[in-house]
N, C-alpha and C positions, 0 to 999 in steps of 0.2 A: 082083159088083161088080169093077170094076176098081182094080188093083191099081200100086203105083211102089213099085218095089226101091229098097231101099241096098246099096250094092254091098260085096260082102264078110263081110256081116254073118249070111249062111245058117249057117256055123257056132258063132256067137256071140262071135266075137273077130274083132278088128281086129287087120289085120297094121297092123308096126311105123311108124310115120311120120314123115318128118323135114322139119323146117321153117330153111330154111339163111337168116341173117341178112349178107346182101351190105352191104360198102360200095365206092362206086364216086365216083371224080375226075371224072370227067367222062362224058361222052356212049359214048364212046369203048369206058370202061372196062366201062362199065354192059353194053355189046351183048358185052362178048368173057369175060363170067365164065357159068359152066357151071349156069345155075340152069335149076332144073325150075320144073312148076306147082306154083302156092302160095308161093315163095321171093320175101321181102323184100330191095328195094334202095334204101338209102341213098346219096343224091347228094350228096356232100360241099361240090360247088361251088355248089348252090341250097338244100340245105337239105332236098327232097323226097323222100319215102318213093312208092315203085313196088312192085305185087306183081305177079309175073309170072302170067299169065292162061290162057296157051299150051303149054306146058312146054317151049317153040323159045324162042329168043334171035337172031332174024337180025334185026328191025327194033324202034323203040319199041314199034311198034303190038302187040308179043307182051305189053307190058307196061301198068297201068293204073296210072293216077295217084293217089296215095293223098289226100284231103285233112289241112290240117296239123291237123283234128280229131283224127284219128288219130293222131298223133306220140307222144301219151304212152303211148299204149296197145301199140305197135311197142314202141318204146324199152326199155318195160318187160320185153319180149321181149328182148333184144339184151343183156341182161347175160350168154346162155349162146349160144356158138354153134348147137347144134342144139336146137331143140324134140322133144321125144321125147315119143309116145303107143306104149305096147303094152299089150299083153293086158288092153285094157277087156273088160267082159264087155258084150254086144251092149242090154242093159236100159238102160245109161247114154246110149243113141243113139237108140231106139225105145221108146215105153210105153206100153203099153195104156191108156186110159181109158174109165172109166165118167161119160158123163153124159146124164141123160132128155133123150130129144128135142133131140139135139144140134144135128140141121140140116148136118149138112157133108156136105161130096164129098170125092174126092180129088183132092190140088193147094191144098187153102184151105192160107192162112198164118195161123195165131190167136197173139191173145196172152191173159192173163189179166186180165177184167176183176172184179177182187176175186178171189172162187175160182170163178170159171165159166170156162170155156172159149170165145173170141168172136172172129168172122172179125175181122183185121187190117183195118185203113187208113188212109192216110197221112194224116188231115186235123187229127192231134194228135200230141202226143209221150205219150200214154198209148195212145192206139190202135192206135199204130205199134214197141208193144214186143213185137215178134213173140219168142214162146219156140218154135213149131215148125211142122211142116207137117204136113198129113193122109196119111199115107202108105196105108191101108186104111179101108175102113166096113164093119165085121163089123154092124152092124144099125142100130137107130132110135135106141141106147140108148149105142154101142161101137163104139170107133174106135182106129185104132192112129196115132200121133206119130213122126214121127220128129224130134231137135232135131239144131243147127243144128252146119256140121261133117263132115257129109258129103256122099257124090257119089249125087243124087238119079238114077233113070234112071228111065226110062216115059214121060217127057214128050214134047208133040209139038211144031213149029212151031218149034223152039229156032231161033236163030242163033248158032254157035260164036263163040264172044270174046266177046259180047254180054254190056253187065251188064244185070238186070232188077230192077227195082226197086217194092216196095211200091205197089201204086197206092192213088191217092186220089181213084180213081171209082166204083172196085166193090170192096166188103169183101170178103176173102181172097183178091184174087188180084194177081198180078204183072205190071210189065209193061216195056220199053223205056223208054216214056217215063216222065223224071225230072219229079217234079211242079214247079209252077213258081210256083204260089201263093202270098203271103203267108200266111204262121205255118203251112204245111202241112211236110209231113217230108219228104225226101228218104231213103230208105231204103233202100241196096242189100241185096238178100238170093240173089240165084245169079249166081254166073259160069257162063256155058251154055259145054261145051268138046264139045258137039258138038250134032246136031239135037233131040235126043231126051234128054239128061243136062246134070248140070249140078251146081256146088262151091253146098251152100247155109250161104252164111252171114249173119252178122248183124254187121252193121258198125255201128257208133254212126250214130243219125239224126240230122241236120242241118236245121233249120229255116231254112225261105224265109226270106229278107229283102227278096228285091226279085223 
């Protein structure tokens, strides 16, 4: 079976990680501060939260738009300059499960439907509460998770900067386009930073309205 790494995690710890909370006056400001990928920006003069997407800073385009769904959930971040992760032990990011006749591949995004296990898809806000990805299929029965958080690699056909989002055409898998349906979800779940890998996370879903 084929197989998607998380990177870093061969030894069972994650190195240290920081998450720098920017704020920025203007356009200006926002392009000449030193942020990496992952690093939040606060625009003071609109009100807008940015995460840089690139780990460059020469145009907006390195940067993606956060919506103001997001705001409280940032914010909540921003009482401490740095966010700090070390020495998680590698269990808290991958985990094995056992369940009969599971059905997946590797690459599905599931969420839990009661306590089963069940491909993802956007066409509700319960369907669309992805907890992880399929990172291995040890058999018919077991399968290994990885959750949401980290730098997924293996994948093909990436486009770097691209977000790819929950689709709401085929259960467990991801895709550019953002759904567009009424009462469907909007679900970002990886920023691809190159062809093949990609940041997987899980951002608050956003229901169609128009």
């Amino acid at each position: 079976m084929p197989k998607i790494r998380v990177s870093n995690l061969e030894s069972g710890i994650v190195n240290q990680m920081t998450i720098d909370m920017f704020e920025a006056n203007n356009e200006s400001e926002q392009l000449a501060l030193n942020a990496e990928q992952g690093d939040y920006c606060k625009r003071l003069d609109t009100g807008d939260f940015y995460v840089n997407k690139t780990g460059t800073n020469n145009s907006m385009s390195d940067w993606e738009w956060l919506s103001k769904d997001h705001t409280s959930e940032i914010e909540a971040l921003s009482s401490s300059t740095d966010v700090k992760f070390s020495s998680l032990s590698a269990e808290n990011l991958k985990i094995s499960i056992n369940q009969s006749t599971h059905g997946f591949s590797v690459g599905n995004l599931l969420y839990l439907n009661s306590s089963t296990y069940t491909k993802a898809i956007a066409t509700s806000s319960e369907s669309s509460e992805i907890i992880g990805i399929v990172l291995d299929v040890i058999d018919a029965d077991n399968f290994v998770m990885c959750l949401p958080g980290s730098r997924i690699t293996g994948l093909t056909g990436l486009t770097a900067g691209s977000i790819y989002y929950l689709s709401d055409t085929t259960a467990g898998e991801m895709t550019t386009s953002e759904p567009t349906t009424f009462g469907y979800i909007s679900k970002p779940v990886l920023i691809a930073d190159s062809t093949t890998s990609g940041i997987f996370v899980n951002y608050r879903g956003i229901e169609v309205f128009n």
